[in-house]
N, C-alpha and C positions, 0 to 999 in steps of 0.2 A: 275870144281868142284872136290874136291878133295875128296878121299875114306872116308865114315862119319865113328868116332869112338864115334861119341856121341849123345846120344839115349836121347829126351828128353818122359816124361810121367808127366799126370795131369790126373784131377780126372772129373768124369761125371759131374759135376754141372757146370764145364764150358760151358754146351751146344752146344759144338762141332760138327758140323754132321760129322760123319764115313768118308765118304769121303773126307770132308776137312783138316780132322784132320791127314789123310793118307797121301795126297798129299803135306802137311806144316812137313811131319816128328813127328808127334804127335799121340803118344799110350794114348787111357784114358781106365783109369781102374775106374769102376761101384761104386759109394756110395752105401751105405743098402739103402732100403726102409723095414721099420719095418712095418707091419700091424697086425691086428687079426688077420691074418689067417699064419702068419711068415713073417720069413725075406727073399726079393728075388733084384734082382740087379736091380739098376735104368736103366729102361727102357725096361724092363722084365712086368713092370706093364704098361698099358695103361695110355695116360691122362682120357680119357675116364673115365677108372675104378678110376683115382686119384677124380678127379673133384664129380663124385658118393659119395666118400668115406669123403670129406671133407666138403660134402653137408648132408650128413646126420650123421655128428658130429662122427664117428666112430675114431678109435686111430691110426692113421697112422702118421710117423715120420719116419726123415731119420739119418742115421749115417754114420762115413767118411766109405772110402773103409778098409776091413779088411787087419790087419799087411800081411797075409797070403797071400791076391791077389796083395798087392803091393811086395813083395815078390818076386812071382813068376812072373811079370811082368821086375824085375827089372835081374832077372836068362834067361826069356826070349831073355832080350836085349844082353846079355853076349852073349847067345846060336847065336844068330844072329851077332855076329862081335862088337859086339860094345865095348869099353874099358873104357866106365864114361857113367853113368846115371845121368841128369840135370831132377827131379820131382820138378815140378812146382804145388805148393797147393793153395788152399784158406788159405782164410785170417784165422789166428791162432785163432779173435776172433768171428770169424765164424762157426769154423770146428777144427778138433780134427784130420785133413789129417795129417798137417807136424808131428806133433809126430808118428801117425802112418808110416807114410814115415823113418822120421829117427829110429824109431825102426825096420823096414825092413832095412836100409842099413845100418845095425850093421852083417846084417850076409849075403848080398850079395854078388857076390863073384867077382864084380865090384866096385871102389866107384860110392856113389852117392854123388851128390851135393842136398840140400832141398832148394827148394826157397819158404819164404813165399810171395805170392803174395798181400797181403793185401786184396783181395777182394775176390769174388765168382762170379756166373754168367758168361756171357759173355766178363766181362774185365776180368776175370781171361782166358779165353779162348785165348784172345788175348796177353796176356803174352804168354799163351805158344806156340804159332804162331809165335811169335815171337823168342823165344828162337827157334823152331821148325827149319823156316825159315834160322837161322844162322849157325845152326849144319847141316844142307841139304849144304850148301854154303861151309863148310869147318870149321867152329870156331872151337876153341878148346873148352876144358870145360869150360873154365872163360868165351870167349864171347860169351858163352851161357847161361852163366849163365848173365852175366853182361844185356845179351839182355832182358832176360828176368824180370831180374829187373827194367829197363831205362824203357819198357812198361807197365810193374806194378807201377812205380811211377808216368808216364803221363798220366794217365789213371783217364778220368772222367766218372764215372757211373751216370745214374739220372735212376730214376723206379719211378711206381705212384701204389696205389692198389685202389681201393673201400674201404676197410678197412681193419684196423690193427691188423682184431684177431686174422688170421693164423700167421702173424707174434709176436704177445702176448704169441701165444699159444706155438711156436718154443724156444723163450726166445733166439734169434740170437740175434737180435740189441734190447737189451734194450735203449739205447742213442736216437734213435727214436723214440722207445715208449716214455719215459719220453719228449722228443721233443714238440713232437704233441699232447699230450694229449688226450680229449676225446673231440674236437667239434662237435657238430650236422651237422649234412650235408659237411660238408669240406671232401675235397680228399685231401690225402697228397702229395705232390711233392717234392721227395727227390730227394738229390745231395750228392755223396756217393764217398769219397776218402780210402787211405788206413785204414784199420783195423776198418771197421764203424767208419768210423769221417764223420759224416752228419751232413748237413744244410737242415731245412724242411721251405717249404713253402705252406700254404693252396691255393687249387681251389675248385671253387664252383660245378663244377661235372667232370665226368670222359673224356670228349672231354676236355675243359680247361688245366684237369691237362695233358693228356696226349701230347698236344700240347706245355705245360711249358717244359716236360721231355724232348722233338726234341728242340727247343731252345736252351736250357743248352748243349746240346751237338752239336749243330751246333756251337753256340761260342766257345765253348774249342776248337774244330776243327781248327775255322779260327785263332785259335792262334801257331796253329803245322804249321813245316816242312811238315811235312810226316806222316798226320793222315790217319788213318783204324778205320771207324764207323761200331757197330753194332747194329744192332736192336735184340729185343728178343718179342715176341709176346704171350701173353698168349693165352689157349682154348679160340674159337674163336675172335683171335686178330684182329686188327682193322686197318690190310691191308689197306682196299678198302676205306677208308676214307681219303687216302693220307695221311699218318703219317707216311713218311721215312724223315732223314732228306733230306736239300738241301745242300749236298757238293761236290765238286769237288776232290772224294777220292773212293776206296773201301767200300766197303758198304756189311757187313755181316746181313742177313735179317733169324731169325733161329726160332724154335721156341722151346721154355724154356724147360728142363726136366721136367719130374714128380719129381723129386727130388726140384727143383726150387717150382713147384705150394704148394705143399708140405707145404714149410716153409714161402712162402707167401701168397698165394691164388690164383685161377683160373685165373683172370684175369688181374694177372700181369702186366706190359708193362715197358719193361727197354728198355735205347738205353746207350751205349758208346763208346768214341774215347781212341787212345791212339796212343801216336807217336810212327811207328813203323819202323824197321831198313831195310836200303835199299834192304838185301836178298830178305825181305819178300816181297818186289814190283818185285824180280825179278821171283820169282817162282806163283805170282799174274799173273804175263804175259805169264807163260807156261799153264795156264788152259783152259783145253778143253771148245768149246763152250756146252755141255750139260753140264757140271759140274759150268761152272760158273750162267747158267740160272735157276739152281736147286733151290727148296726153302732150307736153311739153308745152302747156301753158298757163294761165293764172287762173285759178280759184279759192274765193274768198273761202277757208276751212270754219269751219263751229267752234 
C-alpha cells in the first residue's frame, strides 16, 4: 500500500460505528440535533432520550453538520498529511451536507472533492467505505471519488416504519408520502434508490414488512459481483427474530443514529447492498476478530 494522500469524510447519518469507520479510512463529522433545550451533536444525545422525545411530540429535528465542523475536519486532514479531501454526503434531496461541504472547501487549505451520494443512512455509509477502502489501498483523488460514486450508484436501500409521521413531520421524502398515502393498518415497504426515487409497497404489519425490506435486498445482492449488505436496526430492533439477510457477502449489522430515528421514527428497520470495490474486501480480511463480532460492524455471514 502506498503512502495515503487522500482523506476521505462523511457525515454521522451514515451510521458508521467509530471503529469501523477508523479501520475503512473514514472520518464522520456529527449532523445537529436541534431540540428544546438546544443544539448538540448526533450521538451526544441518547436514543433513549431520542425515542422519549418523539413519544411525547416534543420539537426535536436534525440539521447537516455545520460549514464550521466540516471545516475544521477538512484542515484536520491537511494537519495529518493528506493532499485532497474525497467528503462523501447525503443525498442533496435529503440534507443540505453537500452545500455545507462545498462552502467549507472554498476556504480549506486542501482541495476537496464533494460527492453527492444520493442517499443517507447506511447506503450512504457504504459509499464511503468504499471511497474509504480505495484511498487506504493507494487511489488517487478520482478513484476515490469515482469509488465512491460506483457504490452510491449500486446501492439499494429498502426500510419499513409503523408509520409515516416522523417522516411527514421531517418533510425528507415528500415522494413517499404522497406514494403511500394514508391506508389503515398497512406498513410501508419502501425501496429507495438515488435522491429518494422510491417504489412503495404496502404489508399488513411490521414482521411482513420487515421481512419484504431482507428480500429486496437479498435480490439486489444476488445480482452483484461484489456486494456488502447492511442492516440498520431501530430502538429495540428485531435481531432475535432472524431478520439478517441470507448472503454470501459481508454483512454490516449497526444500529441507526439518533439523527436517523429522528427524521423517521423509533422503529425504523432498513437493510442495503451495494457493489463494492475489491480494496474494500481487502481491508474486510485484515479485521480483528473482536472487531468483526462487534454489533455495528462487518462480519463475513455463511
Amino acid at each position: 500500500m502506498t503512502d495515503r494522500t487522500v482523506a476521505v469524510i462523511t457525515d454521522s447519518s451514515s451510521g458508521l460505528d467509530p471503529r469501523i469507520a477508523a479501520h475503512f479510512g473514514v472520518c464522520v463529522v456529527p449532523v445537529r440535533v436541534i431540540t428544546e433545550a438546544g443544539t448538540s451533536a448526533d450521538g451526544t444525545i441518547s436514543v433513549d432520550d431520542v425515542v422519549r422525545q418523539l413519544k411525547a411530540g416534543e420539537e426535536i429535528r436534525t440539521l447537516e453538520p455545520q460549514v464550521l465542523a466540516l471545516l475544521t475536519a477538512f484542515k484536520d486532514c491537511e494537519a495529518y498529511g493528506a493532499s485532497h479531501v474525497v467528503a462523501v454526503m447525503a443525498g442533496t434531496s435529503l440534507s443540505e451536507g453537500v452545500v455545507a461541504a462545498e462552502s467549507a472547501a472554498g476556504a480549506s487549505p486542501v482541495p476537496v472533492s464533494v460527492v453527492d451520494s444520493g442517499s443517507s443512512s447506511i447506503s450512504l455509509g457504504l459509499a464511503a467505505l468504499a471511497a474509504g477502502a480505495v484511498s487506504l489501498e493507494g487511489g488517487d483523488p478520482m478513484g476515490v471519488v469515482r469509488a465512491a460514486r460506483a457504490a452510491a450508484d449500486s446501492a439499494v436501500l429498502a426500510f419499513t416504519v409503523s408509520s409515516l409521521r416522523h417522516i411527514r413531520r421531517s418533510r425528507r421524502m415528500p415522494q413517499l408520502v404522497e406514494a403511500f398515502g394514508r391506508p389503515k393498518n398497512a406498513k410501508p415497504v419502501v425501496r429507495a434508490t438515488r435522491n429518494s426515487q422510491v417504489d412503495v409497497e404496502r404489508a399488513r404489519d411490521m414482521t411482513v414488512a420487515r421481512r419484504a425490506v431482507i428480500e429486496i435486498v437479498e435480490r439486489a445482492a444476488h445480482r452483484m459481483e461484489r456486494p456488502v449488505v447492511a442492516v440498520g436496526l431501530g430502538a429495540g430492533g428485531p435481531s432475535s427474530e432472524g431478520l439478517l439477510p441470507r448472503v454470501d457477502a459481508p454483512l454490516l449489522v449497526a444500529s441507526p443514529p439518533p439523527s436517523l430515528l429522528i427524521n423517521t421514527g423509533p422503529d425504523v428497520f432498513n437493510a442495503a447492498v451495494a457493489e463494492m470495490p475489491a480494496e474494500f474486501f481487502t481491508l474486510h480480511a485484515q479485521l480483528d476478530d473482536a472487531l468483526a463480532n462487534a454489533e455495528g460492524s462487518l462480519a463475513l455471514t455463511a
